[in-house]
N, C-alpha and C positions, 0 to 999 in steps of 0.2 A: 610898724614892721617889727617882727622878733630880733634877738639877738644874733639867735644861729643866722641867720636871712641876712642881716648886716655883716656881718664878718665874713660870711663868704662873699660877697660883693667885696669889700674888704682885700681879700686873700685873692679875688680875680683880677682887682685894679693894681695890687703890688705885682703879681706876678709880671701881667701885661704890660707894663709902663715903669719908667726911671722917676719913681716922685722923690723931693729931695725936701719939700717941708709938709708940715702936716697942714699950712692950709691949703697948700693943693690937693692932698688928697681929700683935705674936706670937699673944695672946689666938685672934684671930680665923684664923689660920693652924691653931691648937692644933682648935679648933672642925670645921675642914675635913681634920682628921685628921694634920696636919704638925709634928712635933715639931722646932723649929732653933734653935740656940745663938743667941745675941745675935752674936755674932762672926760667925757666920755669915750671917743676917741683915742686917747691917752690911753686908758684902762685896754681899749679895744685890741690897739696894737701891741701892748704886753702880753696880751693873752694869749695872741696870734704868735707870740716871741719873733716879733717884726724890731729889725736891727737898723740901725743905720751903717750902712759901710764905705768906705773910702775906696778909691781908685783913682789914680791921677787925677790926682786934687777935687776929686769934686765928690758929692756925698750923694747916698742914695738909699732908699730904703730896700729892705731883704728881710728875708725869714733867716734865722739861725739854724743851722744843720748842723749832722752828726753823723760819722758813720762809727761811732764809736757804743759798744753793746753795754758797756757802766754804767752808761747813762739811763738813770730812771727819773730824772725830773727835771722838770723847765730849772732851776738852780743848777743841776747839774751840768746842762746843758750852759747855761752863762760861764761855768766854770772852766768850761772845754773851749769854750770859743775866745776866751776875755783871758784867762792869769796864764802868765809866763813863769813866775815862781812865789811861793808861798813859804811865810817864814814867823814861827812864833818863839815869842819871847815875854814868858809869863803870860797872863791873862791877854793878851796882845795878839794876831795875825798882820802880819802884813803883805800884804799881796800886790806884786808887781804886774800891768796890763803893759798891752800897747799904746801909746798915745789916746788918751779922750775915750779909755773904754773904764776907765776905774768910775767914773761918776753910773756908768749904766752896771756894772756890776754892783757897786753899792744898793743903788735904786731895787736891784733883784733882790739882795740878801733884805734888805729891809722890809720888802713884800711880802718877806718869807719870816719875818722878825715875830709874827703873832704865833706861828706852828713849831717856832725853834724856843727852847729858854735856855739855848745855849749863846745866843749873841743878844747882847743889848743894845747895840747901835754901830754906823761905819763913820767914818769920815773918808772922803776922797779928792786924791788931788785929780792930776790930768792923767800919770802913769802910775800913780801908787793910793792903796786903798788899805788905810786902816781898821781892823774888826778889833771890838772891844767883845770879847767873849766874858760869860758870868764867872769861869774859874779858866786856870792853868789848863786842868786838864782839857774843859770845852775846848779851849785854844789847840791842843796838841790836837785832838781828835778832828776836830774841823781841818785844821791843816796835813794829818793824812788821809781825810777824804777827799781833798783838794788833789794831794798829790798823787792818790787812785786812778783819780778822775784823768790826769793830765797823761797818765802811763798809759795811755790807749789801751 
């Protein structure tokens, strides 16, 4: 089976169904005739910018939306949905999420770590996410396209 072919099965079992781990949706991919590696999987639902989101306490998976017109990239997009405020200090960001979204924000900017040589790495806790940018400046600029991004 192709790629495109998977991911739209993919995109039809998230819409239709509350899956809450990725091996049910493997389960459920299995069912629709799709054998895929977790690794693969993994890459699949990034692509797809499929989120995990909370609701009275229980978790589920979702596509990340936007009705916001700044936005020109799957980054951007994590930007708009995940930081609440963004603050640098020297080569430093740090950027404030909700609960448990700084580790999937990290994970974005780092996927995005080979097309940028303005960050060289994050660290993250549960609501806070540190960018090591390569200069000062990267830092300032990164954080007001952060703050672009959040200004609807």
């Amino acid at each position: 089976m192709k790629r495109d072919e998977r991911l739209e099965i993919i995109k039809d079992i998230v819409t239709n169904n509350r899956i809450s781990t990725q091996e049910e949706l493997q389960n459920l991919l299995v069912e629709r005739g799709v054998s895929v590696t977790q690794a693969t999987l993994s890459r699949d639902i990034r692509k797809l910018n499929i989120i995990k989101k909370r609701d009275k306490g229980e978790s589920f998976y979702s596509f990340l939306t936007s009705g916001n017109d700044k936005i020109n990239s799957d980054l951007h997009l994590y930007f708009y949905n995940f930081v609440i405020s963004a603050t640098s200090v020297g080569a430093l960001v740090v950027i404030r999420t909700k609960l448990g979204e700084a580790d999937l924000l990290a994970n974005a900017l780092d996927d995005e770590r080979d097309s940028r040589t303005d960050i060289l790495g994050t660290i993250a806790g549960a609501d806070t996410l540190l960018v090591i940018c390569a200069s000062e400046k990267d830092a300032t600029v990164l954080t007001a396209e952060i703050k672009y991004i959040l200004m609807g």
